[in-house]
C-alpha positions as CSV (number, residue, x, y, z in Angstrom):
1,X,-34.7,95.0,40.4
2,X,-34.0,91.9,38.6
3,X,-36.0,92.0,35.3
4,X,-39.0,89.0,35.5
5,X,-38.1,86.5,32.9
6,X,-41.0,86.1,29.8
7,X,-43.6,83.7,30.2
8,X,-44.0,82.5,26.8
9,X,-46.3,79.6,26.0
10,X,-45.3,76.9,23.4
11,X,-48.4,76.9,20.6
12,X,-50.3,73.6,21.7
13,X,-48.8,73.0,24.8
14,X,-46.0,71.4,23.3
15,X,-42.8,69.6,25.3
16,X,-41.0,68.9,21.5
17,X,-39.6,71.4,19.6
18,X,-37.4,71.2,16.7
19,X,-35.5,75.0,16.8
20,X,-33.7,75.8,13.5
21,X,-30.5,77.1,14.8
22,X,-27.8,79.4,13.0
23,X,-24.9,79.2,15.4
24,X,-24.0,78.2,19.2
25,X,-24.3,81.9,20.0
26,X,-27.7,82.3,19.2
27,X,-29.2,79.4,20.8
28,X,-27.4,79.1,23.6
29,X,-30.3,81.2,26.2
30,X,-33.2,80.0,23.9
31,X,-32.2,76.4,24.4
32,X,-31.7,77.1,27.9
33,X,-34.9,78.8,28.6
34,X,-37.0,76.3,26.4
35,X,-35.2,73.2,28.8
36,X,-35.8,75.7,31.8
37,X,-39.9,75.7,31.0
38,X,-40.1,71.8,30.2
39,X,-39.9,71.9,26.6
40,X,-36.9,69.5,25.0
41,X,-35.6,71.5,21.7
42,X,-34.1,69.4,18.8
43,X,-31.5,71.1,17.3
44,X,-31.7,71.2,13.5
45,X,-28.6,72.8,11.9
46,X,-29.7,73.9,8.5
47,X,-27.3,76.4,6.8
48,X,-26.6,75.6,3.5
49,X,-25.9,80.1,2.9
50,X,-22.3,79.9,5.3
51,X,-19.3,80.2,3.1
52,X,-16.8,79.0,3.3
53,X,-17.2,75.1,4.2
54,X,-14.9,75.5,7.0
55,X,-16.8,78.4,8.6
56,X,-19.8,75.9,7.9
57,X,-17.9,73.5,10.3
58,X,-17.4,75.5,12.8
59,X,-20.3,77.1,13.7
60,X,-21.4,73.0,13.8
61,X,-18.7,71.8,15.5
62,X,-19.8,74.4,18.4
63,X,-23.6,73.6,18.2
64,X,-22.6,70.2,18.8
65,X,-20.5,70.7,21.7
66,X,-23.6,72.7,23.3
67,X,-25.9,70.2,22.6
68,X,-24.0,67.1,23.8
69,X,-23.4,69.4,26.9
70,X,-27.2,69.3,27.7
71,X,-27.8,66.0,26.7
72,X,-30.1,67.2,23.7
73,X,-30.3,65.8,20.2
74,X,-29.2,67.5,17.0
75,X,-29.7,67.2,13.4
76,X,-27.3,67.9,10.4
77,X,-28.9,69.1,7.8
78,X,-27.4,68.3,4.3
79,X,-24.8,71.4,3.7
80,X,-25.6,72.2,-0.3
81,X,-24.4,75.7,-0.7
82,X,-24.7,75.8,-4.6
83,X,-28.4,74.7,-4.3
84,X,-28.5,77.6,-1.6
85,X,-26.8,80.0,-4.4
86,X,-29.2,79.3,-7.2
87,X,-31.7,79.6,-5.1
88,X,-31.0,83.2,-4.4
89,X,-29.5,83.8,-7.5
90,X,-30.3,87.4,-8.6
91,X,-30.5,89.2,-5.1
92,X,-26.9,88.8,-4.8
93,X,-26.2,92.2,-4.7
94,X,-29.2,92.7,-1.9
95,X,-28.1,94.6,1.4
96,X,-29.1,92.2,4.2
97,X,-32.4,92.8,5.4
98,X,-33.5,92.9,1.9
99,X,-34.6,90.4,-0.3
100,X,-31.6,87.7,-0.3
101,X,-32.3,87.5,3.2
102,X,-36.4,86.7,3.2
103,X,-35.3,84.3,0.2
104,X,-32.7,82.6,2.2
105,X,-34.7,82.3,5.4
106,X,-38.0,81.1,3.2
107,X,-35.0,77.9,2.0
108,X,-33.6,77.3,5.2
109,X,-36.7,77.1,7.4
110,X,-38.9,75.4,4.3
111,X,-36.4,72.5,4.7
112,X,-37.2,72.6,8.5
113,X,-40.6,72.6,8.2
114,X,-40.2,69.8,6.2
115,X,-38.2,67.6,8.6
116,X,-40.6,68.5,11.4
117,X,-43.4,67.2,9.3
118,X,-41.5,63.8,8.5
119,X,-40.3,63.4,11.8
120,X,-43.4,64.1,14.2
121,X,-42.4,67.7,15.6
122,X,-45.6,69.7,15.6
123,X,-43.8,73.1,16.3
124,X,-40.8,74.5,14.8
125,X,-39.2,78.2,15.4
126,X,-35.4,79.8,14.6
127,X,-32.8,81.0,16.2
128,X,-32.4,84.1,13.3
129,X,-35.2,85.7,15.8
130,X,-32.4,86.5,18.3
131,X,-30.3,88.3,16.6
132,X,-30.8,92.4,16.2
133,X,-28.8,91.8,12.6
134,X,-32.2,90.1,11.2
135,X,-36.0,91.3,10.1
136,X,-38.9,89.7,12.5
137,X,-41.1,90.6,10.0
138,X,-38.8,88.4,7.2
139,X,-38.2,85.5,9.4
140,X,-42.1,85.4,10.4
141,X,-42.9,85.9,6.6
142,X,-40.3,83.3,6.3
143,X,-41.5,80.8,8.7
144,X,-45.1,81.0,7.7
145,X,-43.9,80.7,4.3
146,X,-42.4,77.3,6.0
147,X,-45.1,75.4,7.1
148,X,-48.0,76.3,4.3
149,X,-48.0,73.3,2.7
150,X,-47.7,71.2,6.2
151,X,-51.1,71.7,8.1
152,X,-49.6,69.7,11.0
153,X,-47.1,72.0,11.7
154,X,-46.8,75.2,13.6
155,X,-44.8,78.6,12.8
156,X,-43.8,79.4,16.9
157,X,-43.6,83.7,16.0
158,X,-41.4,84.8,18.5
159,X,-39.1,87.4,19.5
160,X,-36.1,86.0,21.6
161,X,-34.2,89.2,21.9
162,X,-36.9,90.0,24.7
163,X,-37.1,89.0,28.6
164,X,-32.9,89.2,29.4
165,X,-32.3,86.3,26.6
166,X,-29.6,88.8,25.4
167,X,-28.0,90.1,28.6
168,X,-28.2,86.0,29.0
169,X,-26.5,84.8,25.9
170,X,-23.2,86.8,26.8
171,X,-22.4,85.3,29.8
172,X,-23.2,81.6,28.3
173,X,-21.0,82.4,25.6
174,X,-18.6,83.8,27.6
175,X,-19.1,80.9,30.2
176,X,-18.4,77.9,27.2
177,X,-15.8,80.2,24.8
178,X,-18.0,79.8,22.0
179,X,-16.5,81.0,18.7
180,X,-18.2,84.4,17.8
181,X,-18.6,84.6,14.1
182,X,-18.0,88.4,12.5
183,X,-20.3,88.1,9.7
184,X,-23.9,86.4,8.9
185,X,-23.1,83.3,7.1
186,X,-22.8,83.5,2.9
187,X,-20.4,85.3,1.0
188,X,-22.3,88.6,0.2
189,X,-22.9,89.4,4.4
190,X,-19.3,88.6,4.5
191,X,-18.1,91.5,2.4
192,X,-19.5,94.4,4.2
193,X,-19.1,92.8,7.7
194,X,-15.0,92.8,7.1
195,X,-15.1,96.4,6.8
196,X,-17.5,97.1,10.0
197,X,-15.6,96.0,13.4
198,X,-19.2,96.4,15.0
199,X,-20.7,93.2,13.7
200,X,-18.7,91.0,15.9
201,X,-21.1,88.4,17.6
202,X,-24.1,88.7,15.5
């Protein structure tokens, strides 16, 4: 029987979101489901934590050639990776899932909030909620952590790994060739990752 796909609603009704995004891979069925259902997703690429700078480039390079395949808009945030550093300096030695990762998502999606606010989006959500590598409960810490101090914004809390997204995201990366990282992004998931053949395309 072929699984019923999720009938999530967009907080407010919304048609504009602006979706913090991590890598092609991970968008690639949320964007397609979001466009599927009416809703136009700005892509905001805010990932200051990948090291190195070519890695950085990319995982960009690849989001761009998804979104210019669709037609959709993206953003570049600025890539500052020794602002991202000292903001998580002293969890360096943190496993992931701990508490370098719930600092790093409170800095990436803080600055998303933030261009949401300036910019008119009234809802923003991530991409890090697809991946079975990351903490729900940190990235929804996380984003409400993001829009406290914008009352016209909107934490979207949602879980993307449900309703076939994943079975869905394999054959669009296998249908565009999309480069499938091995590790999470920053220098301290890289480590670990290199010595565990599992965590390819996280």
């Amino acid at each position: 029987m072929k699984k019923k796909k999720p009938e999530w609603q967009v907080p407010g009704g919304e048609d504009r979101v602006l979706l913090h995004t991590c890598c092609a891979p991970c968008s690639s069925a949320i964007i397609e489901w979001l466009m599927e259902h009416g809703v136009r997703p700005t892509i905001y690429y805010c990932n200051p934590n990948i090291d190195p700078i070519e890695e950085y480039l990319i995982r960009k390079d690849e989001c761009t050639r998804y979104a210019l395949s669709l037609g959709l808009d993206m953003v570049d945030a600025d890539y500052d990776h020794a602002a991202w550093r000292c903001g998580v300096q002293g969890l360096e030695g943190e496993p992931e899932r701990g508490g370098r990762c719930l600092q790093c998502f409170k800095l990436r999606l803080r600055a998303t909030a933030r261009y949401a606010h300036e910019h008119g989006f009234k809802v923003i959500t991530t991409t890090l909620a697809s991946s079975r590598w990351k903490s729900l409960d940190q990235i929804n810490e996380a984003g409400r952590f993001a829009v406290a101090p914008y009352p016209d914004v909107v934490w979207w809390e949602q879980n993307w790994r449900k309703g076939g997204l994943s079975e869905r995201r394999l054959a669009i990366i296998k249908e565009y060739g999309f480069y499938n990282q091995r590790y999470c992004g920053c220098e301290f998931s890289r480590r670990p990752a290199a010595e565990d053949t599992t965590l390819h395309g996280r």
